[in-house]
C-alpha positions as CSV (number, residue, x, y, z in Angstrom):
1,X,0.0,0.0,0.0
2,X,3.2,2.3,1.1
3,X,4.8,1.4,-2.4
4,X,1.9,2.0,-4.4
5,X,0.8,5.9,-2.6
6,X,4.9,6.6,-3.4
7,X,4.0,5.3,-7.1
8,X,0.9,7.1,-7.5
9,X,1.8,10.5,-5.9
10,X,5.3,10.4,-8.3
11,X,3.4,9.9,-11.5
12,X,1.2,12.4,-10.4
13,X,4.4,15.2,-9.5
14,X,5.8,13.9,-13.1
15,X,2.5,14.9,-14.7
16,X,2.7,18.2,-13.0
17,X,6.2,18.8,-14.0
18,X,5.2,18.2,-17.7
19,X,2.2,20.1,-17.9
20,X,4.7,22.9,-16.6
21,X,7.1,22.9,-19.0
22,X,4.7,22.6,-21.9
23,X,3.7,26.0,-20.7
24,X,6.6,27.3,-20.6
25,X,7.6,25.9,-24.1
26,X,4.1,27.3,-25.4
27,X,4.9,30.3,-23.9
28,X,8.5,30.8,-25.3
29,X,6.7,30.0,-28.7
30,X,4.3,33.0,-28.8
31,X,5.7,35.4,-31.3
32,X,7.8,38.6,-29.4
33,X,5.4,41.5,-28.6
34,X,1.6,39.5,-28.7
35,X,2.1,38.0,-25.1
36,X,-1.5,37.9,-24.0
37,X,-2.0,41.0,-21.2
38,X,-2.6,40.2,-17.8
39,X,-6.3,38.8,-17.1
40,X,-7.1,38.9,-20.5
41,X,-9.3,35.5,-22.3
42,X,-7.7,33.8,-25.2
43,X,-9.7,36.1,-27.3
44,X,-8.6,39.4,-25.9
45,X,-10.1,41.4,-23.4
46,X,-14.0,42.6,-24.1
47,X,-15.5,45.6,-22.3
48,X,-19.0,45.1,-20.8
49,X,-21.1,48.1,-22.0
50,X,-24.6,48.3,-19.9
51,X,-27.5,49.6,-21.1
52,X,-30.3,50.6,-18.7
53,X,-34.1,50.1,-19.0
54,X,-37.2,50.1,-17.3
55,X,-40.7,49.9,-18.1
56,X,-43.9,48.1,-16.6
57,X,-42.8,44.4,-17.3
58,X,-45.8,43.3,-14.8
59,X,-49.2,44.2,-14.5
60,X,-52.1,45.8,-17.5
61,X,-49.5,47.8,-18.8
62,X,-46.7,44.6,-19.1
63,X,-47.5,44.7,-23.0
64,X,-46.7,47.7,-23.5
65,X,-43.1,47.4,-21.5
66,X,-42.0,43.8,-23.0
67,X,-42.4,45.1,-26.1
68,X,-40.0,47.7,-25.6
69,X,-38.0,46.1,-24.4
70,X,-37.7,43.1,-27.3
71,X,-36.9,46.0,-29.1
72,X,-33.9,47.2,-27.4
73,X,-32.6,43.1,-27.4
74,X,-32.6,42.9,-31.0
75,X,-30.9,46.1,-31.3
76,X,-28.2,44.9,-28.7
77,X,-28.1,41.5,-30.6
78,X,-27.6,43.6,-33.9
79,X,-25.0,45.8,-32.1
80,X,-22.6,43.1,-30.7
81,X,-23.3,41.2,-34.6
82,X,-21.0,43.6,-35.6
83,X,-18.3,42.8,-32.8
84,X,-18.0,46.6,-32.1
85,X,-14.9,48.1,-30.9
86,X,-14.7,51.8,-28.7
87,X,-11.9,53.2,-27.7
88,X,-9.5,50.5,-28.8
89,X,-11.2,48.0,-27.3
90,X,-14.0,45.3,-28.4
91,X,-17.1,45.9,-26.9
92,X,-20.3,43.8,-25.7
93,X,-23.4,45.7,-24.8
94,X,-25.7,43.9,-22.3
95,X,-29.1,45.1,-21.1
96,X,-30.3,45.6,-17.4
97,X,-33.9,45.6,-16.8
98,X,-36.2,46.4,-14.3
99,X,-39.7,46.7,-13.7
100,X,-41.1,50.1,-12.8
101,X,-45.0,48.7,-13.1
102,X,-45.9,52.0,-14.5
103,X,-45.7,53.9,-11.2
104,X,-43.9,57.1,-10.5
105,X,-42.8,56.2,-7.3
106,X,-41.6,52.6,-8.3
107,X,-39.9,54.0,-11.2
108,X,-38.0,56.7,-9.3
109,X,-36.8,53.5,-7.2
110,X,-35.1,51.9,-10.4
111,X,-33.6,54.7,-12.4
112,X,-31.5,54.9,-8.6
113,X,-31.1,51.2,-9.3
114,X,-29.4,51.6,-12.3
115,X,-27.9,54.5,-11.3
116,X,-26.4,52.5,-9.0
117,X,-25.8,49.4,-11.5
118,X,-23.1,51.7,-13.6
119,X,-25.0,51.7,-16.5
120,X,-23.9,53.6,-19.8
121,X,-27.0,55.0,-20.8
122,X,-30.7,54.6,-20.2
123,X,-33.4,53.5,-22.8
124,X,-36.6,54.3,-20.8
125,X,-38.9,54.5,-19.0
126,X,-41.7,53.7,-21.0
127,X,-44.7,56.0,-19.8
128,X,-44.9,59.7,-19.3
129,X,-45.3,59.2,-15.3
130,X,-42.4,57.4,-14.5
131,X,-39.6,58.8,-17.4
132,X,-40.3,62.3,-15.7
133,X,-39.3,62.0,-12.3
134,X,-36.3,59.5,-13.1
135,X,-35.2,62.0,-15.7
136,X,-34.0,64.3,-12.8
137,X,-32.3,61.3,-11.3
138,X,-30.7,60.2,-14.8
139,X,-29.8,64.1,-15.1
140,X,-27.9,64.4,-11.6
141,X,-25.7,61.5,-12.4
142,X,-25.3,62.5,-16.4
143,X,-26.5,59.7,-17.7
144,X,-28.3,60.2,-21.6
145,X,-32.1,59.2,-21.3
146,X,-33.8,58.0,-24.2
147,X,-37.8,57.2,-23.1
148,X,-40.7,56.4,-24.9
149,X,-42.4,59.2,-22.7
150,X,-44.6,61.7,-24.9
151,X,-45.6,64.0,-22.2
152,X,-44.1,67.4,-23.2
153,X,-42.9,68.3,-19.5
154,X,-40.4,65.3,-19.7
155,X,-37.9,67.5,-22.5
156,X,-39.2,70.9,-20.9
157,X,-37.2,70.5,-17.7
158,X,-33.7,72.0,-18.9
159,X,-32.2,69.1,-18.8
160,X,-29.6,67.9,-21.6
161,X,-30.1,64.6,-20.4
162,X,-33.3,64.0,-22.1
163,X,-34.1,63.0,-25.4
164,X,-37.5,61.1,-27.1
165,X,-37.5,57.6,-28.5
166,X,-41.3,59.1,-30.3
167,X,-43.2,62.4,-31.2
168,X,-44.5,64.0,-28.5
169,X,-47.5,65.0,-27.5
170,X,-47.7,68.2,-28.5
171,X,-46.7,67.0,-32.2
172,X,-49.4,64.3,-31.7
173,X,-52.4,66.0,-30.1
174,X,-51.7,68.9,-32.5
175,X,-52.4,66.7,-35.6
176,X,-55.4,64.7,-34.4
177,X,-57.5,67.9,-33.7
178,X,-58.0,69.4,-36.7
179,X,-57.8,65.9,-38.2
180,X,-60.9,65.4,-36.2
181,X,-62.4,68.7,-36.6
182,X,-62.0,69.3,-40.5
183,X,-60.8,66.0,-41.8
184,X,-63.2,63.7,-40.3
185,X,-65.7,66.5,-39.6
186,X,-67.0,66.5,-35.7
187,X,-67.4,69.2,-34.5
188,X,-69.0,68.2,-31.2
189,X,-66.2,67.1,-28.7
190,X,-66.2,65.6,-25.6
191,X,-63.0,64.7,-23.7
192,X,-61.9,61.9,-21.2
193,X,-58.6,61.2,-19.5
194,X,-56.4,58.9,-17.4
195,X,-55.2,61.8,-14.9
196,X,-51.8,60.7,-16.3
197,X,-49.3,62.5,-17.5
198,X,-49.5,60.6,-21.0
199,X,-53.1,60.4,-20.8
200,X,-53.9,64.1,-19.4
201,X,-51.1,65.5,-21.6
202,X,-51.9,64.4,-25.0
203,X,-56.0,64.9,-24.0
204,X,-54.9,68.8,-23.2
205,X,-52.8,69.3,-26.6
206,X,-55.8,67.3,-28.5
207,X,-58.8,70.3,-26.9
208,X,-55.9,73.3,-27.6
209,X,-55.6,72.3,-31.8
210,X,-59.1,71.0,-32.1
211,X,-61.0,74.3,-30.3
212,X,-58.2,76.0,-33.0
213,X,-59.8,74.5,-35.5
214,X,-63.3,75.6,-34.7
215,X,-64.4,72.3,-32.7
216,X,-66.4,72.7,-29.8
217,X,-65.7,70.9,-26.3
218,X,-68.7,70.1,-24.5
219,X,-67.6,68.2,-21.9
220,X,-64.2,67.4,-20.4
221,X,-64.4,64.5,-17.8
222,X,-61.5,62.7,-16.3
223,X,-60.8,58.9,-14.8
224,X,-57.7,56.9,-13.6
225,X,-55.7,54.3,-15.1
226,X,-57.1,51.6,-13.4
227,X,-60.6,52.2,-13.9
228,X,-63.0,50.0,-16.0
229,X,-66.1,50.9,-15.3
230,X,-67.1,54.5,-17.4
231,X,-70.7,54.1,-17.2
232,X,-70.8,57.7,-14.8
233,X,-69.0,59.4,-17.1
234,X,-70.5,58.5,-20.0
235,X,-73.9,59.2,-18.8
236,X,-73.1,62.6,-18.2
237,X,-71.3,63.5,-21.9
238,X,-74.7,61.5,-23.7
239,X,-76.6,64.4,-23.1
240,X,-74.5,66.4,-24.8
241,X,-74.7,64.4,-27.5
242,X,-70.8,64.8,-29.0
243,X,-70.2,63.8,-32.4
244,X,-66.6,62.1,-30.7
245,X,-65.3,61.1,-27.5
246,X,-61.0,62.1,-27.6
247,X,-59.7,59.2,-24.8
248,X,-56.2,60.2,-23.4
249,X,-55.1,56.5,-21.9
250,X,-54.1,53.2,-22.0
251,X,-56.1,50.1,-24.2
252,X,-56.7,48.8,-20.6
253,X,-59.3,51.5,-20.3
254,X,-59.9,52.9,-23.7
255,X,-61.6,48.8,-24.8
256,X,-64.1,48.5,-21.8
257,X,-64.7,52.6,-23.1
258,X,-65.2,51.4,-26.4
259,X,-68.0,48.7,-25.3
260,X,-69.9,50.4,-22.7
261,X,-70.0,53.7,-25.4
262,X,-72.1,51.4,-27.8
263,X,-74.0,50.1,-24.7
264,X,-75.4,52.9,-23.8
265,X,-76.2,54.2,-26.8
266,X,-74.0,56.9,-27.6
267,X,-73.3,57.5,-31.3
268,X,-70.0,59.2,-30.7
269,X,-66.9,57.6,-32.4
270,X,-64.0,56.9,-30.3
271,X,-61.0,58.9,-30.8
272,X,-57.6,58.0,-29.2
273,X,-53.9,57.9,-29.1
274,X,-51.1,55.4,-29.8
275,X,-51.6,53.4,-26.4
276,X,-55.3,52.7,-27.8
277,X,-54.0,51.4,-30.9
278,X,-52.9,48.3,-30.3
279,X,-53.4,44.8,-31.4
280,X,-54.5,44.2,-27.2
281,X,-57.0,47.0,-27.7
282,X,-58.7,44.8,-30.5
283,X,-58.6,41.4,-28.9
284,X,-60.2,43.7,-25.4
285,X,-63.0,45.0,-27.2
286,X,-64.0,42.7,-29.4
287,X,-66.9,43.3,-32.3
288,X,-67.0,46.7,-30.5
289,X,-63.6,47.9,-30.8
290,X,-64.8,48.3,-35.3
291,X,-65.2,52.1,-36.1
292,X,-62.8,53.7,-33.1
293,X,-60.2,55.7,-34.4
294,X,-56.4,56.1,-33.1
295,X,-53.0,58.2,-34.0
296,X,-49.6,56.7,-33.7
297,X,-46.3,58.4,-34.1
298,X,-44.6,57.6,-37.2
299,X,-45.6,55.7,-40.3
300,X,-47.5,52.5,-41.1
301,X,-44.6,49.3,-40.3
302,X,-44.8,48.3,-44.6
303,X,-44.1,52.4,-45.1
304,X,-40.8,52.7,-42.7
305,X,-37.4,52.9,-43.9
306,X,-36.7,49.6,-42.4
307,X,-39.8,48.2,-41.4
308,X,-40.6,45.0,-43.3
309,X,-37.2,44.0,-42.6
310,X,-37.2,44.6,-38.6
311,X,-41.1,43.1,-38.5
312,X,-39.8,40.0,-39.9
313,X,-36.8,39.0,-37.6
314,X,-39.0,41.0,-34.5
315,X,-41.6,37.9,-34.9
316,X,-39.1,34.9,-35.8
317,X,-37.5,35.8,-32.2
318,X,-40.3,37.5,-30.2
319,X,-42.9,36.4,-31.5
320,X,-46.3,39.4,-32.0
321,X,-45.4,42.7,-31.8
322,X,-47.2,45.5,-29.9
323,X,-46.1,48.9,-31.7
324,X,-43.5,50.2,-29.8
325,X,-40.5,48.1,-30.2
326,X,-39.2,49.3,-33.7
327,X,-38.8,53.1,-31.6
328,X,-36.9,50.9,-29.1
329,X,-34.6,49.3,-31.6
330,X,-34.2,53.0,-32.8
331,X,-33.5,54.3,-29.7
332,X,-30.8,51.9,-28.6
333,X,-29.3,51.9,-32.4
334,X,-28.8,55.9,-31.9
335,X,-27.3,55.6,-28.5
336,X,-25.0,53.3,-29.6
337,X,-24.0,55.1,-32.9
338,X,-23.5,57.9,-30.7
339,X,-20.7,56.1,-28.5
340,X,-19.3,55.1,-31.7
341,X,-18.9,58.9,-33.1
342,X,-17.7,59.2,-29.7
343,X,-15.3,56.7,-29.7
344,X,-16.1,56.3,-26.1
345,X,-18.8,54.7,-24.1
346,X,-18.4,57.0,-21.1
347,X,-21.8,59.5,-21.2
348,X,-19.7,63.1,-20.6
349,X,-18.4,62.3,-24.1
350,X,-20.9,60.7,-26.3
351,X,-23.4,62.7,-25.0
352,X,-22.9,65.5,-26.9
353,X,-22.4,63.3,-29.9
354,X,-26.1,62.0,-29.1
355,X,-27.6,65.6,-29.0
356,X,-26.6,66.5,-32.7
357,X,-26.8,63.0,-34.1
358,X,-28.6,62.5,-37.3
359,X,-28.5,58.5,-38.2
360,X,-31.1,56.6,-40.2
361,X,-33.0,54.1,-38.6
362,X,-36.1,51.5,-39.4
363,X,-38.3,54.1,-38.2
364,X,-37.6,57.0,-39.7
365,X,-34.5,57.8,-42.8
366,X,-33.4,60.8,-40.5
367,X,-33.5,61.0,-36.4
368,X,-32.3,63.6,-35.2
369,X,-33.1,65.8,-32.0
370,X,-34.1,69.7,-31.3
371,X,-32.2,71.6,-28.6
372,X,-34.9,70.1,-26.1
373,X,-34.1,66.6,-27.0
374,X,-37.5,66.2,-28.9
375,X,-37.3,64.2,-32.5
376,X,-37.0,67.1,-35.1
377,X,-39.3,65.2,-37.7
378,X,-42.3,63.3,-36.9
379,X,-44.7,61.9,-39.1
380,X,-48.1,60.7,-37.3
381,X,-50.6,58.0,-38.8
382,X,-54.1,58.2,-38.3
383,X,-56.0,54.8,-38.4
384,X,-59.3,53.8,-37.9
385,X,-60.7,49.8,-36.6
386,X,-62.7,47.8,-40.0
387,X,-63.6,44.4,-39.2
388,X,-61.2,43.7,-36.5
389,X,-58.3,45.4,-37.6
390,X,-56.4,48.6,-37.7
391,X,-56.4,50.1,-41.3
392,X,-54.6,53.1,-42.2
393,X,-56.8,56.4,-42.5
394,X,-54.1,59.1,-43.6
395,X,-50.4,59.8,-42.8
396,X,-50.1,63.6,-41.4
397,X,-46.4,65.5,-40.8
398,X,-46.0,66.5,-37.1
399,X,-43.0,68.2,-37.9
């Protein structure tokens, strides 16, 4: 037993010794000048580039968030395709999520998060509410913010921090009411929203352009974003009989809107913005969702520069697609173009290459940002429900 531990322990110190010196011979046969540095894989160092985002992941407003966020994945896929280098270094950009359920407070909470993560940049939030008061978080630590907010307080704060992944609502709501007023010819107009930013926002920008255009407002009511029941509301705008009912909210309350409308009667068509017009806001409403009319930022998916092309590989990974994630891709694409002008990834210096950026994306063949940080060009879509699906009314410049 003695001889055969002495046996086994010096084969084992002989193995050693050779797998030694086979390093050292390996390492005497690396060409002068490309010994690999300290730490470094076999392939070379590669820096770890995060990207920050947060949007409602859980809750009725998840849709809305996980399709932003499949956009910004494909983009990150697309990026790293390229094996990018910054700086003199390869690069890998990685995403960091959380989930700010759509609440202010909540999403105060994770822009600190990912403050605190190190992050490079931030693609979100994703509503109005919660991209406004992390935008003064994002701002104190100078990190670039690209949201999907529309709300035209988020760019108006002073910070050059802030920039818009859409049009906002003061492009948006200034197109739909004369759209409404002369194009589709209701004069009548009766007006509902969430209490929101979004919601409130776009709803106060629709009543300024359509009383411009000579519509009348005859009622202005207002609900929450968790209501589902309208039938108060509505009661009291049916006697003033409106020719339309403008909805500033999500599809979780614009579809039961849409069916208790026809319930009781009212002959006013439905008018809302992009969160109504959704492929979620058809399958919620069902037979009644046919006749309601929506406006979305940007033009029709088979109409964008890169459209077909992104819908295509969007479904073969994600599977359906909301409406947002194409701005996400965007988004992310600019941010990262912008670190490439840079050459660096660190935000003091790409930011300024992110505020005078102009780059072609699948949205739009020119994005570009105003001093505010608001999309200098913005075409919005007005479409309108036909037998269960959205259909495209007319394409209008926001610009």
């Amino acid at each position: 037993m003695y001889y055969s531990t002495l046996r086994t322990l010096g084969l084992a110190v002989t193995a050693a010794l050779a797998i030694v010196a086979c390093g050292k011979k390996a390492d005497q046969a690396q060409p002068a000048g490309q010994s690999a540095p300290a730490g470094a894989s076999a392939a070379g160092d590669v820096e770890v580039v995060k990207l920050g985002f947060a949007g409602p992941l859980t809750g009725p407003q998840a849709h809305y968030g996980t399709d932003m966020k499949n956009g910004i994945l494909l983009a990150v896929d697309d990026a790293n395709a390229q094996n990018p280098e910054i700086g003199g270094k390869k690069v890998k950009f990685e995403l960091i999520s959380e989930d700010d359920q759509a609440d202010p407070k909540t999403g105060a909470q994770m822009a600190q998060r990912l403050v605190d993560a190190k992050v490079n940049g931030i693609i979100g939030h994703f509503n109005s509410g919660t991209s406004i008061p992390a935008s003064k978080i994002y701002s104190d630590a100078g990190l670039p913010q690209i949201a999907m907010a529309t709300a035209p307080t988020y760019t108006q704060q002073g910070f050059k921090t802030t920039f818009r992944a859409m049009t906002s609502d003061t492009q948006q709501g200034g197109v739909m009411g004369p759209f409404v007023v002369n194009k589709l010819g209701f004069k009548k107009i009766a007006i509902i929203d969430d209490r929101t930013a979004y919601g409130q926002g776009l709803a106060d920008e629709f009543e300024k352009s359509a009383k411009a255009a000579g519509g009348q407002i005859v009622k202005r009511e207002f609900t929450n974003d968790k209501a589902t029941d309208f039938t108060a509301i509505l009661t009291a705008i049916k006697g003033a009989q409106p020719d339309a009912i403008f909805y500033g909210g999500a599809d979780a309350q614009s579809a039961p809107l849409a069916k208790q409308l026809k319930r009781l009667g009212l002959k006013a068509t439905l008018v809302s913005g992009e969160m109504t017009r959704t492929p979620t806001f058809l399958q919620l409403a069902g037979a009644e969702a046919d006749g309601v009319i929506a406006s979305l930022a940007g033009l029709p998916m088979d109409k964008m520069p890169g459209g077909k092309d992104f819908e295509t590989r969007f479904k073969a990974k994600f599977g359906a697609m909301e409406l947002y994630s194409p701005y996400a891709y965007d988004a992310t694409m600019t941010m990262i173009a912008a670190m490439k002008k840079a050459n660096s990834v660190d935000p003091v210096k790409y930011l300024p290459e992110l505020a005078k950026i102009e780059s072609q994306g699948v949205t739009s063949a020119k994005i570009a940002y105003d001093e505010k940080g608001d999309l200098k060009a913005g075409d919005i879509t007005v479409y309108k429900v036909e037998k269960g699906q959205w259909t495209v009314l007319e394409t209008v410049s926001g610009s």
